[in-house]
N, C-alpha and C positions, 0 to 999 in steps of 0.2 A: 365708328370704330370703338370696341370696348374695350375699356383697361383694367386691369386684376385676372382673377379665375373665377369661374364659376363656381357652383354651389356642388354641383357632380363631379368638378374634376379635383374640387381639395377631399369629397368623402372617399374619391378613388385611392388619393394620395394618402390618405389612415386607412384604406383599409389595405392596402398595401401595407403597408408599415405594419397593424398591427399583425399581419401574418408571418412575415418576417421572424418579429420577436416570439408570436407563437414557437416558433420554428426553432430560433436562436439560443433560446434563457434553456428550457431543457439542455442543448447540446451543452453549453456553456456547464452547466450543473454538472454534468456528469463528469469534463473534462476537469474540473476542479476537483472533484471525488476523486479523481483518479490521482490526479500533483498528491492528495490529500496521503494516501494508500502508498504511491513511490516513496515518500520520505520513508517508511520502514525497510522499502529496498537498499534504498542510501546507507542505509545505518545496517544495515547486514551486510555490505556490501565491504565495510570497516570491520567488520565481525568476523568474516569470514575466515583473514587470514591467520588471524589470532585464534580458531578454531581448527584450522589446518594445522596449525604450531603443537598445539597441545594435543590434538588427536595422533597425527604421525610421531609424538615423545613417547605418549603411554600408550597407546591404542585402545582409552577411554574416551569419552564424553568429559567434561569439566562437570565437577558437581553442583557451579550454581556460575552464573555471569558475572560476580564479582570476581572471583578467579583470571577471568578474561579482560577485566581492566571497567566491567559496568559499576554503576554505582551500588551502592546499596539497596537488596532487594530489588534491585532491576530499571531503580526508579532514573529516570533522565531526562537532561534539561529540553524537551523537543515541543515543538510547534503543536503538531499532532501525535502522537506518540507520546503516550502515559508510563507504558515500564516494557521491560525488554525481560521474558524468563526462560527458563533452559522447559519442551517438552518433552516426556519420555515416553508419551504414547504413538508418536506420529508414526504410523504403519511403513514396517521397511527402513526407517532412517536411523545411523548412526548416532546424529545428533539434530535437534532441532530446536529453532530460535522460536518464541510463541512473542509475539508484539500484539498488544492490545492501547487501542485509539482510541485516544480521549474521548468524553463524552457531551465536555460544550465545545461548541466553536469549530463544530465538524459536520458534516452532511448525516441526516437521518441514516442512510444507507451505511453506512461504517460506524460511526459513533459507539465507543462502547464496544466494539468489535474486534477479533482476534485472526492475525493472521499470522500462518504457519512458513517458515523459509528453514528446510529440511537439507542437512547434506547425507545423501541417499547411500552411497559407495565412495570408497576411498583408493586408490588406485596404488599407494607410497611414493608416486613420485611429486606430491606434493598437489595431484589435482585431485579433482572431485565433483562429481555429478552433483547438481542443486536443484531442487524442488520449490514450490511456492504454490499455498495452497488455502481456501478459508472453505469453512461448511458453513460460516456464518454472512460472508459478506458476496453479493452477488457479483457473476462476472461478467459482468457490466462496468462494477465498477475497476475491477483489478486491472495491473496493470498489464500490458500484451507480454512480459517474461512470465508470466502465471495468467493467460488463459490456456484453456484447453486439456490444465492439467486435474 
C-alpha cells in the first residue's frame, strides 16, 4: 500500500491552480478598477443635489465647484479622485462634473484619467436626466451606470 501522492497527481494539483489564478487575478484587476472609477460616482452622487439647487434658482450652471461647497480649485480629500471641475464642453449637457484620478496608487487603465458625470436636461420639478461618460478610460473599466453610453 502507498502513502502520500504521486509525482503526476501534485503537477495536476499546480497546474490546476495555476489556471485558476490565470483566470482569477485579471478578473479580480478589473473588478478593482472598477470600485476605483465608482468612488467618483459616489461623490457626484453628493453633487448632484447641490447642482439641482443652484441650476432650478438661476437657471445657470455654477461657475466653478467651490460655489457648490468643493474645495478650492476642485481639489479633495479622496482615495482615488485628485480634484473635481465644473466641464463646459460636454456635448448637449447643462452642466458637467469633469473628475480626474489620481495617478499613483490607481490601475494603469484610469490613472491620470478624466471622467465626465453630465446632467443632460432639466425637467423644474427638481429631476434630471444624467449621463457618465470618458473618451479616455475604457469600458471595461466603467462602471455598469456608464456603459453603453
Amino acid at each position: 500500500m502507498q502513502k502520500g501522492f504521486m509525482l503526476i497527481e501534485l503537477m495536476i494539483v499546480v497546474a490546476i491552480i495555476g489556471i485558476l489564478a490565470a483566470i482569477a487575478i485579471p478578473a479580480y484587476q478589473n473588478y478593482t478598477t472598477r470600485a476605483q472609477v465608482s468612488e467618483a460616482l459616489n461623490m457626484a452622487s453628493s453633487y448632484k443635489g447641490e447642482l439641482i439647487a443652484i441650476y432650478g434658482e438661476g437657471g445657470t450652471c455654477p461657475a466653478s465647484v467651490e460655489m457648490m461647497g468643493g474645495g478650492v480649485s476642485g481639489l479633495i480629500n479622496s482615495k482615488y479622485v485628485q480634484s473635481v471641475g465644473l466641464n463646459t464642453t460636454y456635448p448637449g449637457a447643462l452642466c458637467a462634473f469633469e473628475f480626474t484620478f489620481s495617478s499613483s496608487g490607481m490601475n494603469a487603465g484610469v490613472a491620470g484619467k478624466k471622467l465626465i458625470f453630465a446632467m443632460m436636461n432639466y425637467s423644474g420639478s427638481g429631476s434630471a436626466r444624467w449621463e457618465c461618460a470618458s473618451t479616455e478610460i475604457r469600458q471595461l473599466y466603467l462602471p455598469s451606470a456608464c456603459k453603453g453610453i
